[in-house]
PAGU-767743 format. One record per residue: x, y negated, z of N, C-alpha, C, O, CB in turn; residue in three letters. Coordinates in pm, 1 decimal, always signed. Each point is the difference from the previous one (the first is absolute). Glycine has a CB too. Layout:
[[X; Y; Z]; [X; Y; Z]; [X; Y; Z]; [X; Y; Z]; [X; Y; Z]; "ALA"]
...
***
This chain:
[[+81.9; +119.3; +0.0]; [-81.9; -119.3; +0.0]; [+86.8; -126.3; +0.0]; [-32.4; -108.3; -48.9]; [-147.9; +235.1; +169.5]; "UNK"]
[[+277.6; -101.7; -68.1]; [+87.5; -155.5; +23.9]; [+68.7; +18.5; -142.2]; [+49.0; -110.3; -24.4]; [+21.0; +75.5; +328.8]; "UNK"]
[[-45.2; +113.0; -400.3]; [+75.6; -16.5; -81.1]; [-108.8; -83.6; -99.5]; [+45.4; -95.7; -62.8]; [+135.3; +310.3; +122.8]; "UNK"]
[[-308.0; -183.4; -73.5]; [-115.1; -58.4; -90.7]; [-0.4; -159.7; +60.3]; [-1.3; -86.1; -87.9]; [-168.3; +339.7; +50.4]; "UNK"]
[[+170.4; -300.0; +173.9]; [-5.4; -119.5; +50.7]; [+92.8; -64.7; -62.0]; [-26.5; -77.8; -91.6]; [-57.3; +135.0; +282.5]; "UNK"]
[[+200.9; -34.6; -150.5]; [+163.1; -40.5; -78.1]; [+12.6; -34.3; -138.9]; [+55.4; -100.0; -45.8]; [+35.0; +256.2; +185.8]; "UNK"]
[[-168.9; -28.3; -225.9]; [-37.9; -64.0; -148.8]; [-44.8; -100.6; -31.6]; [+52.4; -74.0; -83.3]; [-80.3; +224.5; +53.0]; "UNK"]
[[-121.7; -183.4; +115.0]; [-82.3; -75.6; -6.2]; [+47.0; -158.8; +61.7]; [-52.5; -104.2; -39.5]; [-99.6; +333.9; +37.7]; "UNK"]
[[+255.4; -223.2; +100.4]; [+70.2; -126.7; +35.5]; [+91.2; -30.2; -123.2]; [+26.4; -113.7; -39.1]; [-29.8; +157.5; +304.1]; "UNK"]
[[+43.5; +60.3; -315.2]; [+120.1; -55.1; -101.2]; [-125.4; -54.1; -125.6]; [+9.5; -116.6; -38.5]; [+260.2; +330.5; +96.5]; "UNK"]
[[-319.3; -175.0; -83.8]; [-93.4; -49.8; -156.5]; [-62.3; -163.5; +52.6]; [-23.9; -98.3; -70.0]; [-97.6; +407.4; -29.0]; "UNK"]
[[+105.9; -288.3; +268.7]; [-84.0; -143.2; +13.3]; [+132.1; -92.2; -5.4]; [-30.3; -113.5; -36.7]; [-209.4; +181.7; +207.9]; "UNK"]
[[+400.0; -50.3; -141.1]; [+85.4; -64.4; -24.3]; [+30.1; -17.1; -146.7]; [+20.9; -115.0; -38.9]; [+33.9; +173.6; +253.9]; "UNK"]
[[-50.0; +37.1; -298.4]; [+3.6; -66.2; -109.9]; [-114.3; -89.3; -44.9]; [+5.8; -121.7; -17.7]; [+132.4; +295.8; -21.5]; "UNK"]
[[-213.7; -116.4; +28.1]; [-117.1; -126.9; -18.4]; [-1.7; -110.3; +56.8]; [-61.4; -90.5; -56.5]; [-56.3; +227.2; +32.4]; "UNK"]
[[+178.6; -161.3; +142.2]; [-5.2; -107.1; +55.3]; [+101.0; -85.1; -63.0]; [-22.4; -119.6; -18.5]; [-69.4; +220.5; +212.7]; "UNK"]
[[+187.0; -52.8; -223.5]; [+110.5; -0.3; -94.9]; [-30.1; -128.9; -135.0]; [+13.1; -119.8; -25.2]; [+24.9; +421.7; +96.4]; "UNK"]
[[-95.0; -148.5; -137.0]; [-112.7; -4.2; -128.8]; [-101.2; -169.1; +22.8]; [-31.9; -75.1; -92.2]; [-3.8; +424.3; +92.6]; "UNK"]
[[+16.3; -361.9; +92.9]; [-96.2; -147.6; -12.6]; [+82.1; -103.2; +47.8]; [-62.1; -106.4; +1.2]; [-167.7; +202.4; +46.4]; "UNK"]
[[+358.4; -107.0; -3.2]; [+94.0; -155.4; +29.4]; [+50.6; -10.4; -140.7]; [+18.1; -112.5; -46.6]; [+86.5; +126.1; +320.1]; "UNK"]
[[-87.0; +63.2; -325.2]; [+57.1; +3.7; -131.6]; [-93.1; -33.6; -110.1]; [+48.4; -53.9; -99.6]; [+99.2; +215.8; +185.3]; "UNK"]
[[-232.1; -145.7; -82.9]; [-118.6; -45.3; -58.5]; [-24.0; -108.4; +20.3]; [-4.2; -69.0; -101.8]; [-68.5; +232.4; +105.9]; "UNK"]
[[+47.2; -229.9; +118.5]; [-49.1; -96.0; +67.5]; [+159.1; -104.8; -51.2]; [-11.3; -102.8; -66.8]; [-191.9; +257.8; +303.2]; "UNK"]
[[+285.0; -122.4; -207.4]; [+132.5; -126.4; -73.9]; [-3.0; -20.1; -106.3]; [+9.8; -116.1; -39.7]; [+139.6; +158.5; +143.8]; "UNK"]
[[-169.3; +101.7; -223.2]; [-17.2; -51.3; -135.6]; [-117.5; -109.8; -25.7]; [+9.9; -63.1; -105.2]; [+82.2; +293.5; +43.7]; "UNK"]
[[-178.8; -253.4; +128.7]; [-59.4; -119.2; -31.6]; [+71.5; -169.7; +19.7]; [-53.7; -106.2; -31.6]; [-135.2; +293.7; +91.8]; "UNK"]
[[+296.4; -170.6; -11.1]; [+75.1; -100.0; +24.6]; [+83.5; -27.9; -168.5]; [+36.6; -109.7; -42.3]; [-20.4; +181.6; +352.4]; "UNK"]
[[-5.7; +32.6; -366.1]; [+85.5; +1.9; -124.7]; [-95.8; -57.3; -86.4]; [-112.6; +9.4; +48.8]; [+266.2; +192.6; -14.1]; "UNK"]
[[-150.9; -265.7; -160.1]; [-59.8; -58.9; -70.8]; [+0.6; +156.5; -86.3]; [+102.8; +62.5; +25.9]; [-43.6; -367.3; +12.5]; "UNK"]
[[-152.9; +377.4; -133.7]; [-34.7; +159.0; -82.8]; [+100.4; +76.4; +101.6]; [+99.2; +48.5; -54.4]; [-142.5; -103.8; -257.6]; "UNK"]
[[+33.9; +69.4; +423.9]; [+47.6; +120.0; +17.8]; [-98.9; +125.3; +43.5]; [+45.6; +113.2; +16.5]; [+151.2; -260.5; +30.6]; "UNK"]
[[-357.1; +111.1; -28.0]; [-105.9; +73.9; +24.5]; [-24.6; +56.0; -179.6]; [-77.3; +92.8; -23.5]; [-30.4; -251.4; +290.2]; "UNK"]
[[+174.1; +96.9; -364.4]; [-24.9; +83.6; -138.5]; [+71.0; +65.4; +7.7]; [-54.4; +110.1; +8.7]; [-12.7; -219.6; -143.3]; "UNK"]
[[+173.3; +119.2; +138.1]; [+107.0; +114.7; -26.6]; [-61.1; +157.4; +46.4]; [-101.6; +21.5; +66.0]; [+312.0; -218.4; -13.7]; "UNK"]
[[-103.4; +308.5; -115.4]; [-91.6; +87.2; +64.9]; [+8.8; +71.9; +94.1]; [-69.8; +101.3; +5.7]; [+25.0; -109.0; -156.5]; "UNK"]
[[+139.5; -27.8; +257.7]; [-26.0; -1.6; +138.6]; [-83.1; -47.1; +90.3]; [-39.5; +40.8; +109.2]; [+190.0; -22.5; -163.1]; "UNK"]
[[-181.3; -163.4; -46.4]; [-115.7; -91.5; +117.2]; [-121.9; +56.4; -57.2]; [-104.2; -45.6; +47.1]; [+218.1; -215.1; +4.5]; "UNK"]
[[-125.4; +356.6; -149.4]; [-154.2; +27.1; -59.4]; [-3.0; +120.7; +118.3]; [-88.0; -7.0; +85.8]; [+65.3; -56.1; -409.7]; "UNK"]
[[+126.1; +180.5; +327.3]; [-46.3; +124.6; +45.5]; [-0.7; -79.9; +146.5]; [-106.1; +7.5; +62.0]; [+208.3; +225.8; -239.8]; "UNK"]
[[+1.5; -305.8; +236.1]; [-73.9; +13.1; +137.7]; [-95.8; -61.5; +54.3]; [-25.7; +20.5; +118.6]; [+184.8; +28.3; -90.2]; "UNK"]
[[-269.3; -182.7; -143.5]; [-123.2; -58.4; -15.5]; [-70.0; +127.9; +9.8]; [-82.0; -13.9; +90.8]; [+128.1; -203.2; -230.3]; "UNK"]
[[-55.7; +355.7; +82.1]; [-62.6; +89.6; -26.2]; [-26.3; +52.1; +156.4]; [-118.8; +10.9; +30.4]; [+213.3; +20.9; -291.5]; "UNK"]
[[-7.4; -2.4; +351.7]; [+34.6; +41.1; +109.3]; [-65.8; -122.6; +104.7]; [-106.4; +18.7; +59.1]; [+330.6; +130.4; -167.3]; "UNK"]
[[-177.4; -223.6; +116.1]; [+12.1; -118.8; +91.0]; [-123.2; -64.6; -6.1]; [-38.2; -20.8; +115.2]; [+273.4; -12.2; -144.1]; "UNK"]
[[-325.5; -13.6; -65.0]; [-114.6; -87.6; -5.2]; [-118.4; +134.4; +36.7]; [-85.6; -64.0; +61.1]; [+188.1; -164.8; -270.8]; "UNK"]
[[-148.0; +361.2; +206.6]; [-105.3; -5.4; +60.6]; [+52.9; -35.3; +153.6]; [-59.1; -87.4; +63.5]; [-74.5; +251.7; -242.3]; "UNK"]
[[+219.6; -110.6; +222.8]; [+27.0; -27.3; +145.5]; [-41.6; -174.1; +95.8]; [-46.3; -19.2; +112.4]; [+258.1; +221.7; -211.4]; "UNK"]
[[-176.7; -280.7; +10.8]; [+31.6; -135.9; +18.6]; [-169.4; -67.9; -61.0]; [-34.6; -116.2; +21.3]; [+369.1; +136.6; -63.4]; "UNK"]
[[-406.8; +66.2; -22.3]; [-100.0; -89.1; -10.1]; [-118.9; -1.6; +52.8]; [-100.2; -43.2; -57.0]; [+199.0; +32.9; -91.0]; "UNK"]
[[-94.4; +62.9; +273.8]; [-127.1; +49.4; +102.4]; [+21.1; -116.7; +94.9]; [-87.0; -62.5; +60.7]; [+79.3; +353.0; -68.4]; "UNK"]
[[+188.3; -315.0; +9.9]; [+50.9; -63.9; +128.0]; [-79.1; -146.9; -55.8]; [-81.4; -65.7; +64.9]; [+362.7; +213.3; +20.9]; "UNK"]
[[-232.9; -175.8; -220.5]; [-28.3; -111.0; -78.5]; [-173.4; -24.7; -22.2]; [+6.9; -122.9; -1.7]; [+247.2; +173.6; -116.7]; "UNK"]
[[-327.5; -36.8; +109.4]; [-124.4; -4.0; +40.4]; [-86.7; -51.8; +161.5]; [-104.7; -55.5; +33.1]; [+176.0; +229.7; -223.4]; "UNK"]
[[+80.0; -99.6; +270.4]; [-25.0; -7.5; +195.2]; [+17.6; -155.5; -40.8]; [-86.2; -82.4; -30.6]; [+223.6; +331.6; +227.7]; "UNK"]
[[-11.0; -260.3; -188.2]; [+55.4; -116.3; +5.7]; [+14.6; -109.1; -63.6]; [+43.5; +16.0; -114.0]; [+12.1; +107.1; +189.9]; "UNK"]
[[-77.1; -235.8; -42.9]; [+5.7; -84.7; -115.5]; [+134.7; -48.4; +10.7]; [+56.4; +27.8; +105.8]; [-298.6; -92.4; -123.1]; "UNK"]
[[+324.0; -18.7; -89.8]; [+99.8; -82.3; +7.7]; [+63.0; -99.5; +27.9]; [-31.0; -78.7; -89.5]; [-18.4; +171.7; +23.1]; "UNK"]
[[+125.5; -147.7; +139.1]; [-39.6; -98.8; +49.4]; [+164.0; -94.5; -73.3]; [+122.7; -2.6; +9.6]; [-328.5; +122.2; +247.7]; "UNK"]
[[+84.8; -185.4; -331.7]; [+44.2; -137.5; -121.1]; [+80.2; +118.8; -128.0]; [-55.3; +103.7; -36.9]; [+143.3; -388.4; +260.2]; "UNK"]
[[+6.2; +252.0; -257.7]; [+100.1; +100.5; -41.9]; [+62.0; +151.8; +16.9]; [+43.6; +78.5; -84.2]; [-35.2; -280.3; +86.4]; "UNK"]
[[-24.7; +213.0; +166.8]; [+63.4; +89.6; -24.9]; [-119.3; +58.1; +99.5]; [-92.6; -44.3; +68.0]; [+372.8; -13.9; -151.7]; "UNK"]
[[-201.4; +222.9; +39.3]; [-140.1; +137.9; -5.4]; [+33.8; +72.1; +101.7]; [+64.6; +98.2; -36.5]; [-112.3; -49.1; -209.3]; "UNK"]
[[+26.6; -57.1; +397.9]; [+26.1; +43.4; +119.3]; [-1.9; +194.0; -13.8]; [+75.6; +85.8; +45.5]; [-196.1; -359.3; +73.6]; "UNK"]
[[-31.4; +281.8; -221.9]; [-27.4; +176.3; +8.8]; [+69.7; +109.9; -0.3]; [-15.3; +108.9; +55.4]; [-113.6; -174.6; -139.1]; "UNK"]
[[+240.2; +4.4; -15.2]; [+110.4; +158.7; +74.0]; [+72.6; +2.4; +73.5]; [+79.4; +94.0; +2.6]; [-61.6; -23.4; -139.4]; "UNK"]
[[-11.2; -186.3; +242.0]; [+59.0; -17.2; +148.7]; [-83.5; +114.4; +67.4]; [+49.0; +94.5; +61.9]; [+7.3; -376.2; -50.3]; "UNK"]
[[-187.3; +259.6; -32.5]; [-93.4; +71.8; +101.1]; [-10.8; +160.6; -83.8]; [-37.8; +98.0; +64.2]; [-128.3; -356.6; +39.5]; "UNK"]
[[+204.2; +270.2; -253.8]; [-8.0; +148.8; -43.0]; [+171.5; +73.5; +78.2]; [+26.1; +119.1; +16.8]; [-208.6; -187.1; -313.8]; "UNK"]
[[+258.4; -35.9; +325.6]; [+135.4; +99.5; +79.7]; [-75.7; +20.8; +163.1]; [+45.3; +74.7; +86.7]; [+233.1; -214.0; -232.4]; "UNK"]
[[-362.7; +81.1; +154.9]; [-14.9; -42.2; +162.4]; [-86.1; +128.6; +28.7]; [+5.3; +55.9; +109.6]; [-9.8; -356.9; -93.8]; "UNK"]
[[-98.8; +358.9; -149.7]; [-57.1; +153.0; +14.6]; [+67.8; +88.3; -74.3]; [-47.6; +111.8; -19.8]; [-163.0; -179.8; +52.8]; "UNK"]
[[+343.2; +26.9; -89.7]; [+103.3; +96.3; -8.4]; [+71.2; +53.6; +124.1]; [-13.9; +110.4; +52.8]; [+35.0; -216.5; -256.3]; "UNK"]
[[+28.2; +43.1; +225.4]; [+60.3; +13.1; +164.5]; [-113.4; +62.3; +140.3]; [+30.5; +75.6; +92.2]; [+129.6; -322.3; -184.4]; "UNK"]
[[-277.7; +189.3; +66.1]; [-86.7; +62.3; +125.3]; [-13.5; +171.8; -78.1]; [+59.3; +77.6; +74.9]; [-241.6; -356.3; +34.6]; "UNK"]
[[+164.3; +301.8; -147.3]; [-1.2; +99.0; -116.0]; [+143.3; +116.8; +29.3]; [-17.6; +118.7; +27.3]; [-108.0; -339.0; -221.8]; "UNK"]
[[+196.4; +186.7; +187.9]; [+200.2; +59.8; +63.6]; [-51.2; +20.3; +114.7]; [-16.4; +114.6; +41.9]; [+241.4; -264.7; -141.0]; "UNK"]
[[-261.5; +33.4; +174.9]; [+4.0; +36.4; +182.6]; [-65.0; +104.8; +12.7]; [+46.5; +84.3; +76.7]; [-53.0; -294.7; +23.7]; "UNK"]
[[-116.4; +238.1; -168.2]; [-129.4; +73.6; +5.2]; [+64.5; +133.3; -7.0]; [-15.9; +74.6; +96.6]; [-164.0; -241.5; -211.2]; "UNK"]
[[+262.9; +214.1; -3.9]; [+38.3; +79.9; -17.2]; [+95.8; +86.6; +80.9]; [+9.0; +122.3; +10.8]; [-88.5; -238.0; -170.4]; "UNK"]
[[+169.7; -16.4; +230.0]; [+120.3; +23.1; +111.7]; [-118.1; +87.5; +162.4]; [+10.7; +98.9; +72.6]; [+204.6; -411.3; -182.1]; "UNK"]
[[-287.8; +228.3; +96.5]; [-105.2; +50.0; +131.8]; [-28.3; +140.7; -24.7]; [+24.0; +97.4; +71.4]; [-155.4; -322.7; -36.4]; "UNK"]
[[+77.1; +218.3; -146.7]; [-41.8; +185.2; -70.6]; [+76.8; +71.3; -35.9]; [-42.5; +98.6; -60.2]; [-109.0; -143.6; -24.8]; "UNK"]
[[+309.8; +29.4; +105.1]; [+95.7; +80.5; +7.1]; [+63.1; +54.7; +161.9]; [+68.9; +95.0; +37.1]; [-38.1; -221.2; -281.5]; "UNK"]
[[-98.3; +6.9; +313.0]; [+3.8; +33.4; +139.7]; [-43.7; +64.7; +83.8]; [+49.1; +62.7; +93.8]; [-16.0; -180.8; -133.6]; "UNK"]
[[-182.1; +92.8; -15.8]; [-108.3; +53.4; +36.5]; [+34.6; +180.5; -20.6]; [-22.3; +90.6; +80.3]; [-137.1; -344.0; -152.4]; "UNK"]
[[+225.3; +260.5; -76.6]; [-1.6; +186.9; -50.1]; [+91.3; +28.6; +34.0]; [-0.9; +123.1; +3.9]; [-95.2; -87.2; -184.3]; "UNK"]
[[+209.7; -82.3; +219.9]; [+108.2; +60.8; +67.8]; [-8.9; +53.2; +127.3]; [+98.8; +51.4; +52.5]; [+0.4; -182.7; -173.5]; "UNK"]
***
């Protein structure tokens, strides 16, 4: 069971990964065309657009995937507890 938890922490680290990287290429002027910024748009925007709907923006800039790492992370702990819990 802890080895399936462990998987599941490592995929939410890459992904977590997977969306700062995402989230900077918008700082680049086409770097969301290229086709790195398409596949990880593919990956990254359903995640980010539930948050984006919660939240609104405030002026410029787009607080929502502050709060999509913030149920990334409660999400790890969750998992750390339920590895505790089965051990």
């Amino acid at each position: 069971m802890n080895v399936i938890i462990a998987i599941i922490m490592q995929v939410i680290s890459l992904y977590s990964w997977a969306l700062i990287i995402y989230i900077l290429m918008s700082w680049f002027p086409n770097a969301r065309e290229s086709a790195i910024g398409q596949f990880l748009a593919k990956i990254c925007e359903p995640y980010l657009e539930p948050f984006r709907r919660i939240v609104p923006p405030l002026g410029m800039i787009d607080i929502s995937p502050i709060v999509a790492f913030l149920v990334l992370r409660l999400a790890t702990a969750g998992l750390l507890e339920i590895a505790r819990w089965v051990s």
